[in-house]
C-alpha positions as CSV (number, residue, x, y, z in Angstrom):
1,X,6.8,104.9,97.5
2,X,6.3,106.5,100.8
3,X,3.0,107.3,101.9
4,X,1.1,108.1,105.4
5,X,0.8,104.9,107.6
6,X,-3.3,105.2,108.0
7,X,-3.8,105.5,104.0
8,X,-1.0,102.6,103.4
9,X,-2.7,100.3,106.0
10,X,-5.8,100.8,104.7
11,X,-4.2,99.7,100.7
12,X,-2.9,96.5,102.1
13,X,-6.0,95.6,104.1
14,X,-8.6,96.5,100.9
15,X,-5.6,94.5,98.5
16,X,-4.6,92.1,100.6
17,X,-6.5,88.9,102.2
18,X,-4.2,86.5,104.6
19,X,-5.0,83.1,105.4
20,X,-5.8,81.6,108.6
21,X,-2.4,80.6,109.7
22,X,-1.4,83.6,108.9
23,X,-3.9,85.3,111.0
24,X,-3.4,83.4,114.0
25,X,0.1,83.8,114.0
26,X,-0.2,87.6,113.7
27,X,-2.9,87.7,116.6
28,X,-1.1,85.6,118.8
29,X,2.4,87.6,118.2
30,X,-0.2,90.9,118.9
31,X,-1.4,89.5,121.9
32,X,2.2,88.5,123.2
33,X,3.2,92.1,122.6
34,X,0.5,93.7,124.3
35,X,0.9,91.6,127.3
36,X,4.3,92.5,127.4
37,X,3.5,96.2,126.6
38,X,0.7,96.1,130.0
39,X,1.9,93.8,132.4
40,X,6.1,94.1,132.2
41,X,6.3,90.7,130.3
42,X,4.9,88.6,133.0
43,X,1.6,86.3,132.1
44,X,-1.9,88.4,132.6
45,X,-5.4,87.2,132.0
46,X,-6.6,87.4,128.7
47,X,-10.6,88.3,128.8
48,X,-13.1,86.3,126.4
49,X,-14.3,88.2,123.7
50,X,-18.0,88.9,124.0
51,X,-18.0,88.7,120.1
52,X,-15.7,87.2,117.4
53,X,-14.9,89.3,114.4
54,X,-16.1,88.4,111.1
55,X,-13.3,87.1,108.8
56,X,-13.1,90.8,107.1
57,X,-13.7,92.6,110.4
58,X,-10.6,90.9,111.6
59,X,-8.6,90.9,108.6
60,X,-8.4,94.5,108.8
61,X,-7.4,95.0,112.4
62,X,-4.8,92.0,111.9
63,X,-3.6,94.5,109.2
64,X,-3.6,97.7,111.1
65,X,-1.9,95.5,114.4
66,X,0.8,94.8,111.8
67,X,1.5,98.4,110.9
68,X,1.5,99.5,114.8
69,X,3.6,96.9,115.6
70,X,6.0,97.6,112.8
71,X,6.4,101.1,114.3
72,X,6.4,100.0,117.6
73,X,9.3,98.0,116.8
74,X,10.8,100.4,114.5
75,X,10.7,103.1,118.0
76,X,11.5,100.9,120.5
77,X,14.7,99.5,118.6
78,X,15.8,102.6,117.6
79,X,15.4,104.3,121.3
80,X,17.3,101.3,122.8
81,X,20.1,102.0,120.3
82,X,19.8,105.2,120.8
83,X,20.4,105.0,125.0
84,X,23.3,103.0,124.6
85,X,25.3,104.9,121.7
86,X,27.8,107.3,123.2
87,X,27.3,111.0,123.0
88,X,28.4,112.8,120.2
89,X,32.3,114.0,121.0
90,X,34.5,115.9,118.9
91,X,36.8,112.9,116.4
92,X,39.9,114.0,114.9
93,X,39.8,111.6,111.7
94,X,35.6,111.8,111.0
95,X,36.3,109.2,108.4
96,X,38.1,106.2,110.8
97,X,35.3,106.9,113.4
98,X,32.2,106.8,111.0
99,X,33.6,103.1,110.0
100,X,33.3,102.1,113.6
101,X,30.7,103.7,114.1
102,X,28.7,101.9,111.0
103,X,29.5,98.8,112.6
104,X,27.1,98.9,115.3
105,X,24.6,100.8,113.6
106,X,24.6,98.3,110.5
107,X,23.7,95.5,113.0
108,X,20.7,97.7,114.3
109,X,19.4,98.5,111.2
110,X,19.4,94.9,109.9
111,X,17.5,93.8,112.7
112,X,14.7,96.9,112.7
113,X,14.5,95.4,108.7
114,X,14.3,92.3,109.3
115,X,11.9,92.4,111.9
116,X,9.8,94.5,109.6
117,X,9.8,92.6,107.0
118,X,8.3,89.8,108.8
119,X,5.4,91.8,108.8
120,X,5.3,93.4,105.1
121,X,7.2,90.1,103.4
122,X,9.1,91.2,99.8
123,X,6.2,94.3,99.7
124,X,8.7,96.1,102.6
125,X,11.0,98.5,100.1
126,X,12.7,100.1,102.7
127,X,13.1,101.6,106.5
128,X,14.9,104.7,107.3
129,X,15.6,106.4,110.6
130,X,16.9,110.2,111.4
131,X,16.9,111.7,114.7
132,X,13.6,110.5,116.6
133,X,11.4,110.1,113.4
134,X,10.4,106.7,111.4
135,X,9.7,106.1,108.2
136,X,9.3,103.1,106.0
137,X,8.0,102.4,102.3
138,X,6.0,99.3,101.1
139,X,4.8,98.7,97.5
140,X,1.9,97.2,96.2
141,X,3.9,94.8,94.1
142,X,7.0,92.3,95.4
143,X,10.5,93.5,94.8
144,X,13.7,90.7,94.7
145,X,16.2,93.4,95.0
146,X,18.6,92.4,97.8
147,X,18.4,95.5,100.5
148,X,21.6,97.7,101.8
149,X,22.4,99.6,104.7
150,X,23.7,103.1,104.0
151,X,24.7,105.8,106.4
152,X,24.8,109.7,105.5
153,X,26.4,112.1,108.0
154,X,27.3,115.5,108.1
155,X,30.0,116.7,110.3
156,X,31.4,120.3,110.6
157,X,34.7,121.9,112.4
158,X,36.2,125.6,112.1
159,X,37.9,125.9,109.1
160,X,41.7,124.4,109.1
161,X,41.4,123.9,113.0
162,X,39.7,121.8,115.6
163,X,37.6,118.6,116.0
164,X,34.7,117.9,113.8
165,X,31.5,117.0,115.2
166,X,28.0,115.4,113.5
167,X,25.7,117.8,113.3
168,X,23.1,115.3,111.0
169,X,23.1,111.6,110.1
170,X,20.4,109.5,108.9
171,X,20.2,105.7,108.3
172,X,18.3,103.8,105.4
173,X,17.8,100.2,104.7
174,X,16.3,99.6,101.0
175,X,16.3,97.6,98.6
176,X,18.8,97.8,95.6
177,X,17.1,100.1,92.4
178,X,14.5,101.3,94.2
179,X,14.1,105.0,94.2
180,X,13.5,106.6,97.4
181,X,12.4,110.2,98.5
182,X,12.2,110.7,102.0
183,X,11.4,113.2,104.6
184,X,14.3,113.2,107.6
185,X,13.8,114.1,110.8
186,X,9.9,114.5,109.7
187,X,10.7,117.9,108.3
188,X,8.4,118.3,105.2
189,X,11.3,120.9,103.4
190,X,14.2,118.6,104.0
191,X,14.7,115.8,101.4
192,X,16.2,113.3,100.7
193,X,16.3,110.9,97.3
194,X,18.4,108.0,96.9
195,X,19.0,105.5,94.7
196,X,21.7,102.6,95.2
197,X,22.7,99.7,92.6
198,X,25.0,96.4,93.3
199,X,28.6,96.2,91.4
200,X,30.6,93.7,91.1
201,X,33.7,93.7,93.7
202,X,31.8,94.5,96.9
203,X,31.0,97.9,96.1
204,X,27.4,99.6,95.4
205,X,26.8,102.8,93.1
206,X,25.4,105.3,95.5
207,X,23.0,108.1,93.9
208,X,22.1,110.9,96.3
209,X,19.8,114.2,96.7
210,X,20.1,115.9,100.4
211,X,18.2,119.1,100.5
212,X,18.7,120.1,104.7
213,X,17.5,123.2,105.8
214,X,18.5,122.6,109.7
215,X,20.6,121.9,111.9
216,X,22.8,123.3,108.8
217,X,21.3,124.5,105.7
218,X,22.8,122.4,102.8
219,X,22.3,121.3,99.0
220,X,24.3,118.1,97.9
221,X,23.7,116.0,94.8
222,X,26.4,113.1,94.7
223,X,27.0,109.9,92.6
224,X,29.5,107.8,94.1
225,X,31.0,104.2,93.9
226,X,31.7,103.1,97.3
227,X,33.3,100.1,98.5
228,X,31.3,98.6,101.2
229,X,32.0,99.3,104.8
230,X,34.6,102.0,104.0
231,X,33.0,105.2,104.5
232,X,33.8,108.0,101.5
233,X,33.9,111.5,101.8
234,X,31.7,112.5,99.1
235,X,30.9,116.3,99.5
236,X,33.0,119.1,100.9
237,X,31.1,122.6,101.9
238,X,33.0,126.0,103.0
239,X,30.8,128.7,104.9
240,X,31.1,131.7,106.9
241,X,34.1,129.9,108.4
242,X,33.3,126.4,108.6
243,X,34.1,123.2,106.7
244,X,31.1,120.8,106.4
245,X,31.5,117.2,105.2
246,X,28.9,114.8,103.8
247,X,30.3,111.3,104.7
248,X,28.4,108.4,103.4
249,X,28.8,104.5,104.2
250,X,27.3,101.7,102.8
251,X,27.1,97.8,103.1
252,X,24.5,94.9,102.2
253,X,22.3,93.6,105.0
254,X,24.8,90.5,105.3
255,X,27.5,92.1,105.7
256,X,29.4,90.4,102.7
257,X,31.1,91.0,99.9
258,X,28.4,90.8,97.6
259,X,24.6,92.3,97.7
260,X,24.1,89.6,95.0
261,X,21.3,86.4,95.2
């Protein structure tokens, strides 16, 4: 369920009541980070208070500090990733580059879930990332289901002639048999719903909605069995000219063989 980070903070805090450990560890890991954040990670005075929070006062700014820093990190990660990938260039086999490619985006992704769900525990459903925008999806209840990594990109070349290039690609880590319905890029009429569900073999049935109205305007609805790590050519567009692909990749957050407990 995906819903704006103020009114999903404010659930958890009214629902939600950690203990004291928990809360010191949170408010020391706040206060590391904004040290860091102010002062270039070197050691800076750390004022008195001139008044401690009552237990409920501080439960809910331990709450919101959580959500910040869970998009902080989410940002930062992805920025940092972001500066050190190559620029796009034109690939004659889209398919053999997208596998390397998911490699070093898989490890990435892992981390910006794991990291995050640090904060939100079993609650965290799933992360997802597309161009500069964040989004991420926590429930009310726990969920066991183990999470995967999946990769969609669209690349596009003249028709019959020259090197294809990405025009699109978004990442997602979530959970297995949870529904998603995202926003990509932040652009309330694109969409994107997904579904994904473990098989034996090392493969995962991929469900898929994309509804993209830029860079390229497109409409894909796929249900695909894909091995994991091998990336799939799963939809195939012709327009004014141009040949569009929708690749997809996935793999489970340990990069095994099995997304299995």
């Amino acid at each position: 369920m995906k819903q704006p980070l103020d009114k999903l903070l404010r659930d958890w805090a009214a629902s939600h009541e950690p203990d004291a450990a928990a809360r010191r560890q949170l408010e020391a890991r706040v206060v590391r980070a904004a040290r860091r954040k102010l002062h270039n990670g070197g050691p800076a005075p750390v004022p008195a208070p001139r008044h401690r929070p009552s237990p409920r006062q501080l439960h809910h700014l331990l709450w919101f500090a959580a959500g910040m820093a869970a998009t902080i990190l989410i940002a930062v990660v992805w920025h940092f990733a972001a500066a050190h990938a190559p620029a796009p260039a034109p690939a004659a086999s889209p398919l053999a580059e997208e596998r390397g490619l998911f490699a070093g985006r898989h490890r990435s992704m892992v981390r910006i879930f794991r990291e995050t769900e640090q904060l939100f525990g079993s609650n965290l459903q799933w992360v997802a990332q597309s161009g500069d925008e964040a989004e991420l999806g926590v429930s009310q209840t726990s969920a066991d289901g183990r999470p995967l990594v999946v990769r969609l990109v669209i690349v596009a070349r003249p028709l019959g002639n020259g090197a294809w290039r990405r025009l699109w690609e978004t990442e997602v880590v979530a959970r297995a048999n949870a529904t998603l319905d995202l926003t990509p890029a932040g652009r309330p009429d694109d969409r994107l719903m997904l579904w994904m569900h473990c098989l034996e073999g090392g493969a995962a049935l991929v469900e898929s909605r994309l509804m993209l109205h830029g860079p390229v305007t497109i409409e894909a609805e796929t249900s695909e069995v894909l091995k994991f790590g091998a990336t799939r050519k799963v939809t195939r567009v012709l327009h004014e000219g141009v040949e569009y692909l929708l690749l997809q990749t996935v793999a489970p957050v340990d990069g095994g063989e099995s997304c299995r407990s």
